[in-house]
N, C-alpha and C positions, 0 to 999 in steps of 0.2 A: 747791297748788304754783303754779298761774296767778300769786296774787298776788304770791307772792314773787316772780315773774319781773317782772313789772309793777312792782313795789317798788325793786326790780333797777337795770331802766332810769329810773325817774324820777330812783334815788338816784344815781347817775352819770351822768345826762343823755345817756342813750345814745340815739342819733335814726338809726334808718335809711330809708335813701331807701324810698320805699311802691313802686316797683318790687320793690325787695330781700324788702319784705315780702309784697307778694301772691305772689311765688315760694315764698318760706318757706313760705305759710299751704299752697299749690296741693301743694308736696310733702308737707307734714305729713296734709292732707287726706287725699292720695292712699293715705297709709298708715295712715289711719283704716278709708278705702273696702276697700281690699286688707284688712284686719283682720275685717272685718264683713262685707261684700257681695262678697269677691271671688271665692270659689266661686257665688254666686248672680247675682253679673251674668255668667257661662257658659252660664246656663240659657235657656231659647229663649225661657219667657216673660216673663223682664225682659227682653230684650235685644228683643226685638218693641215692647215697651210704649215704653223709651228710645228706640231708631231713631225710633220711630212721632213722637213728640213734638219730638227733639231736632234729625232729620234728618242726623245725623254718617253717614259713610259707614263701610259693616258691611266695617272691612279690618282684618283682626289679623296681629300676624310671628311667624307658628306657625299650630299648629293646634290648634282647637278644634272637640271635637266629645265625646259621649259618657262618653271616657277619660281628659277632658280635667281638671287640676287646675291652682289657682292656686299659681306657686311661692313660697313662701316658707322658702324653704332644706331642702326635707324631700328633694330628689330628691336631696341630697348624701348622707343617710344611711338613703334609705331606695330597697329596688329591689324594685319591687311589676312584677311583667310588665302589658305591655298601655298603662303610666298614659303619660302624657306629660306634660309640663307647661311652662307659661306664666308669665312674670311680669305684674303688672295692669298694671304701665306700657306692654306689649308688647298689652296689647290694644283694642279700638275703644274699649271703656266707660273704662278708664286713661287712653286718650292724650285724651280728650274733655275731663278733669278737670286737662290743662294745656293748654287755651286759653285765652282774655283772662277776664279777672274776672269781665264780664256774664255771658257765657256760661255759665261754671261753677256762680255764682248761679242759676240760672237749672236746669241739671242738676241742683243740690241739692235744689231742690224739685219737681222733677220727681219723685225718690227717694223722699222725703217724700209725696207723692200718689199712687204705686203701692199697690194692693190690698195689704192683709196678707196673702194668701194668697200673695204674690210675696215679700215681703218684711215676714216678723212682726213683728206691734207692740213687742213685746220689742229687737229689735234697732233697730227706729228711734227707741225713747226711749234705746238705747248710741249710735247715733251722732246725735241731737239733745244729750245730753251731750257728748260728746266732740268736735265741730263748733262749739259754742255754746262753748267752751273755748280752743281756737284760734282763733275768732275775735277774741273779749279779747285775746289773750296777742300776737296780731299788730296790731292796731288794724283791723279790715277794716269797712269801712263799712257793715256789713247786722246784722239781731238777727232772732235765730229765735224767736215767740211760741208756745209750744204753746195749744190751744186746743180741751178734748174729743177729745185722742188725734187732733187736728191739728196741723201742724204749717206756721206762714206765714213766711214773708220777707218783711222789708221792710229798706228803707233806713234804715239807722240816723241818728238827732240826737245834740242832747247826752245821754249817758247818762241823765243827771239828769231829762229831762224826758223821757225816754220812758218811765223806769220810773214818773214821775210821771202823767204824762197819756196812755200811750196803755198800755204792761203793765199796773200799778192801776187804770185805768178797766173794762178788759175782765171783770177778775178782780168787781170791784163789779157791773156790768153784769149777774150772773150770774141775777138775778130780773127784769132786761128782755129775755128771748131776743131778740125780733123788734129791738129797740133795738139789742145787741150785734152781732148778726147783718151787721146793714145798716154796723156801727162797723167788721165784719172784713173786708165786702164792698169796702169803700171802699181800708181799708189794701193787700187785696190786688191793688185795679185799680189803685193807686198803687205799688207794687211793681213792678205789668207792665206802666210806664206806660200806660196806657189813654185813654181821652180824660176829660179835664178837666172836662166837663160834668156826664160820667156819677159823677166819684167824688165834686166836691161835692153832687151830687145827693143820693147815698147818707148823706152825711153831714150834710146837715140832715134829710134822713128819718130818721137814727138819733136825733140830738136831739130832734126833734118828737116820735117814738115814747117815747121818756125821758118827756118831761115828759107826755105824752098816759096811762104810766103812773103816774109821780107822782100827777098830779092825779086820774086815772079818767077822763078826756072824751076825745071824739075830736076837738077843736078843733085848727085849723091851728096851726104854730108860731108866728105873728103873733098870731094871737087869744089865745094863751096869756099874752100877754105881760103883762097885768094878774095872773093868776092865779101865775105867775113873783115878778115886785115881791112878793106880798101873801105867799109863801113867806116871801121873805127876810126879809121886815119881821118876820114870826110868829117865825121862829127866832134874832131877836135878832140880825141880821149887820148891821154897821157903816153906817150912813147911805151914807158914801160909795163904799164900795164897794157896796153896791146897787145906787147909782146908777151908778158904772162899770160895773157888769155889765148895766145897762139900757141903757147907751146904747151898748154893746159888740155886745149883743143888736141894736137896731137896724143899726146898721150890716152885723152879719153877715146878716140878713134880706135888707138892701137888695143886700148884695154878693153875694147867691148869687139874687137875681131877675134882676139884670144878667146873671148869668154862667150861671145855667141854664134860666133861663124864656127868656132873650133869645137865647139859644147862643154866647154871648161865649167866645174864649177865652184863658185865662189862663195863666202860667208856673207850673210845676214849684215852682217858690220861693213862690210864691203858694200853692199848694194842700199844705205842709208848715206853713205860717203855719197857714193853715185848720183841720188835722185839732188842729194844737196849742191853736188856739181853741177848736175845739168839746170837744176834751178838758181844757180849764179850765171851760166852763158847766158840763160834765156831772161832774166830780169835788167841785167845790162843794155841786152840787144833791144830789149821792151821800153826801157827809160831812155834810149836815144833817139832811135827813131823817130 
């Protein structure tokens, strides 16, 4: 159905202001949340786990305790003695999930990283489907990767090139763990923005482990670089583009000596550039092979 919604708006040119739309996504949300986790964010030990991380203040308008249910219209026909009951919106975990965008983001995966024993795998691949859904169907700038019954956020690009260079690399990746690993470490320090140093860092360590498995050697990513060329050349790939991928190659070398050996630091827009470079070497190297 997404599409068609999406189909919808393109075909009428319907455009709402991204206010209008992160309200949308924050209510729809909310009733995914209440749908799936709403009797379970009541319980002491999610609600320990979220406080602990999120630091929102533990105030709800009602009471919750023991007898306590999430309402979703059943106290109208139903009168069990003792229950009381709550709407998610009325409570700390509900009102958390309408404040500003980051935040929210930010409580999604917090969700997402709770133990299965708080919150079963089963219900976090229902609401990584149905999360991953409305965020489409609203445009909201972030893509949920699953990853080994994980589950990462990041900031979403152009569709086109994340399912090209950063979703299809991961999934290829699947016979370099140590290479992947350091590929998801990066995405997720750039997610939290983190510092700069540390995520390109990650990210030539995950190329150099690539080609270190390709080839079988433990040579730096510079020394490889002969061994790289004599790839391409062997599998027939176009003069020219060999050579832009060599001289591409150099300069990402040179550009992450500057900026992590020397502790340089770089913009946000720079290190989106980056992860999409490194994820054009490694999708290349990945389709020839």
């Amino acid at each position: 159905m997404k599409q068609e919604i999406e189909q919808f708006y393109r075909r009428f040119n319907i455009e709402t202001k991204e206010k209008e739309n992160i309200k949308r996504f924050k209510n729809s949300l909310s009733k995914i949340l209440e749908k799936y986790i709403g009797n379970i964010s009541l319980k002491n030990e999610f609600r320990d786990v979220f406080i602990k991380y999120t630091g929102i203040e533990h105030k709800d308008f009602g009471t919750v305790n023991v007898n306590t249910e999430i309402d979703i219209g059943q106290k109208d026909w139903l009168d069990i003695s003792g229950k009381n009951y709550i709407k998610f919106s009325d409570t700390c975990i509900g009102k958390a999930f309408q404040e500003d965008l980051t935040n929210v983001i930010k409580y999604i995966q917090i969700i997402f990283l709770m133990d299965n024993s708080i919150i079963p795998s089963d219900i976090k691949e229902k609401l990584y489907e149905e999360i991953s859904e409305i965020i489409n169907v609203f445009g909201i700038n972030i893509n949920i990767q699953k990853e080994n019954n994980r589950y990462l956020l990041y900031p979403k690009g152009a569709k086109e090139l994340d399912d090209a260079l950063v979703n299809d690399v991961l999934v290829w990746l699947g016979k370099y763990d140590s290479s992947r690993k350091k590929f998801i470490s990066a995405l997720e320090k750039y997610q939290n923005k983190e510092d700069t140093r540390n995520i390109l860092d990650d990210l030539r360590l995950s190329l150099e482990l690539l080609v270190q498995g390709i080839i079988n050697n433990k040579k730096t990513l510079e020394n490889n670089k002969s061994e790289i060329a004599k790839i391409l050349k062997d599998k027939g790939v176009n003069i020219e583009i060999s050579n832009m991928y060599i001289k591409l190659f150099d300069y990402y070398t040179i550009y992450q000596n500057n900026n992590v050996k020397h502790g340089e630091k770089c913009s946000y827009n720079e290190i989106e550039f980056v992860i999409y470079l490194t994820g054009s070497f490694m999708r290349l190297l990945l389709t020839i092979i």
